[in-house]
Residue, then its C-alpha position, 0 to 999 in steps of 0.5 A: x551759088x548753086x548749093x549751100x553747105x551745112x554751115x553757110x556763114x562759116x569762114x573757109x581757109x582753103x589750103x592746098x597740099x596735094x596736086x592735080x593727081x592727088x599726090x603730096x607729102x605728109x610734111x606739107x599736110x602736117x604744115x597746113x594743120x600747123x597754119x591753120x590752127x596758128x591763124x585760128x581755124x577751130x576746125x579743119x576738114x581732112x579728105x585725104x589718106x595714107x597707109x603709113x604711120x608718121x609719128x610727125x602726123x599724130x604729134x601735129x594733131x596732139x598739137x592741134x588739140x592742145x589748141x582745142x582744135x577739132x580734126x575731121x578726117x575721111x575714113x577712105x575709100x576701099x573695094x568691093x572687088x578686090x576686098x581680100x587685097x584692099x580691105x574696107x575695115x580701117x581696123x585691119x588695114x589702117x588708113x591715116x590720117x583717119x586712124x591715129x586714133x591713139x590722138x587725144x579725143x579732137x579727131x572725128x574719123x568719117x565713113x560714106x553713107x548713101x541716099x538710102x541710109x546705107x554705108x556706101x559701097x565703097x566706104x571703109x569702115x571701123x569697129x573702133x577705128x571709124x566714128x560715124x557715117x555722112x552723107x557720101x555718095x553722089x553730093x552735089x558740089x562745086x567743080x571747077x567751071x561749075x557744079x558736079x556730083x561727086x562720091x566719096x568718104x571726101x565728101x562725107x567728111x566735110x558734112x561732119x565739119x560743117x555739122x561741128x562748125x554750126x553746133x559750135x558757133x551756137x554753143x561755143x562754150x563747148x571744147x573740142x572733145x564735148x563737140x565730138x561726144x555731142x556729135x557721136x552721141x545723137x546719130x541716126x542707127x544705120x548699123x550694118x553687121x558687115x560695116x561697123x563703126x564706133x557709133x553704127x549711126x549716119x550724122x544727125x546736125x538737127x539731133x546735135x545742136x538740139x543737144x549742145x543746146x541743151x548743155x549749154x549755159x544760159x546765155x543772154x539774147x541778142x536782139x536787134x530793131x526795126x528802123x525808118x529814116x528819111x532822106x534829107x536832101x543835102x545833109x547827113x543822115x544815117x540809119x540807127x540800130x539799136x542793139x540789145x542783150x536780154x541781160x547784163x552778161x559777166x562775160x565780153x559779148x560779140x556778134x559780127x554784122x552786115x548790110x544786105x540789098x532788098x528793094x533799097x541798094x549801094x548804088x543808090x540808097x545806102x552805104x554797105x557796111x559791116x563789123x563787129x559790136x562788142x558789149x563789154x560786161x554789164x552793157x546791155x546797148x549798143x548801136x550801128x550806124x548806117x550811112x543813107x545816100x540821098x539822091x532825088x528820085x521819088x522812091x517808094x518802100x525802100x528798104x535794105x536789111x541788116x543781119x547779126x550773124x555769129x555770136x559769141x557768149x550771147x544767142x540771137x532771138x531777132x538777128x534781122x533788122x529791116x530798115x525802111x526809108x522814106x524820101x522828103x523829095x516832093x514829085x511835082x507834075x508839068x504839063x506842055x503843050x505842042x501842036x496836038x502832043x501833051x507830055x507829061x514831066x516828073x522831077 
């Protein structure tokens, strides 16, 4: 509510290591990359820094990535006052875990840019320590109570991770290493003589999955169909999608689905309902069923929807039913008279 991220349909797994001052310890970090890559997070955003090598750090992102897991790091935050003590450039001053880049090729190291396609001015930079820029300064983000603006390479981060969960969940033939060469290839120039990175380029999601897209395999297409049903006073009646891949696939076909509300609603149309459709290989078919609700009111061009979200070995063409209903209930009109009062009754 209030802004969206770069990859809306993403599921988050929030894990917390630091306090409210921002104080923790690499082993709690080094513990939350563990759980998460245990409980299937592809990707993980890492918006926090250190100066001090950890041999503990790099052997938990090896890990990592032998579970093709890619690792998003913020380059961190220096001075433009005090550069001679806190140097910006990452190459010189190291700051982790940003800068394990001796890690095998799962770890994306983000610096800040502005609004104007500027590094941002308190960005720390790297000519081979810091892979590319995002947008940084003055993000409008969720704050507890609300929402706030707020700047820092924590901010840019996460745009590199959302861009990374988008391309993936479109091309998820892609390794971990391929999406980080997908992403660093199709930058925008933003170079700056006096802050260089490895790419000298700002983020670029569109550019990035126009490119995976290109990589990836031919893929069979998802489509889904419209559909009208009639309530049935007293009976059971459920709205039936036919599901359909453009061609039988040699692999398993996934893809999650769920209702959601237009004129037509829970409380008084339709059943919510929600899941996953698997086509095992050589089945084109499948079918969701919906559960309407019949209630006695006239209703006039009802309607809910029905969406296909997150694909796997497939790609959507028409992910959106919408489902229309008709109601059989017949309206009939009495009229009474009392003294010089007429009323009208609908039922």
């Amino acid at each position: 509510t209030g802004v969206i991220g770069v990859a809306p349909n993403v599921k988050i797994m929030a894990l917390k290591f630091l306090d409210n001052t921002g104080f923790g310890y690499t082993s709690d970090a080094i513990l939350a990359l563990e759980y998460a890559v245990f409980n299937g997070a592809q990707i993980s955003n890492n918006s926090y820094t250190d100066t001090v090598f950890e041999t503990p750090m790099l052997d938990a992102i090896q890990a990592a990535a032998d579970e093709d897991h890619l690792f998003v790091a913020a380059a961190g935050n220096g001075t433009q006052i005090l550069w001679w003590v806190f140097p910006n450039d990452n190459d010189a001053s190291p700051r982790y875990p940003s800068s394990y880049q001796t890690a095998p090729d799962n770890l994306i190291a983000v610096a800040a840019s502005d609004h104007n396609d500027n590094y941002a001015a308190f960005s720390n930079y790297g000519a081979t320590s810091v892979d590319l820029a995002a947008p940084g300064e003055n993000i409008l983000s969720t704050v507890p109570g609300g929402h706030g603006y707020k700047s820092g390479t924590s901010m840019a981060a996460p745009h590199v991770a959302g861009a990374a969960a988008l391309v993936w969940s479109a091309v998820p033939s892609l390794t971990a290493t391929e999406l980080k060469e997908v992403l660093l290839n199709n930058t925008d120039d933003i170079y700056d003589a006096g802050k260089p990175t490895v790419t000298n380029g700002r983020l670029n999601v569109n550019q990035s999955l126009v490119a995976a897209l290109a990589l990836s395999p031919t893929l069979p297409e998802l489509s889904i169909d419209d559909v009208t049903v009639s309530e049935d006073n007293g009976g059971s009646v459920e709205a039936v999608f036919t599901v359909s891949l453009s061609a039988a696939s040699e692999q398993t076909v996934t893809v999650d689905y769920a209702t959601a509300s237009g004129t037509a609603t829970t409380t008084d149309d339709y059943v919510e309902t929600f899941g996953s459709l698997l086509f095992d290989p050589g089945v084109v078919v499948q079918y969701i069923s919906v559960p309407i609700t019949d209630y006695v009111l006239v209703v006039v061009c009802e309607n809910f929807l029905l969406n296909l979200i997150t694909p796997q070995n497939a790609r959507i063409i028409d992910g959106l039913s919408i489902v229309s209903f008709t109601d059989n209930d017949t309206a009939t009109v009495s009229f009474g008279v009392a003294g010089s009062q007429v009323y009208e009754a609908t039922g």
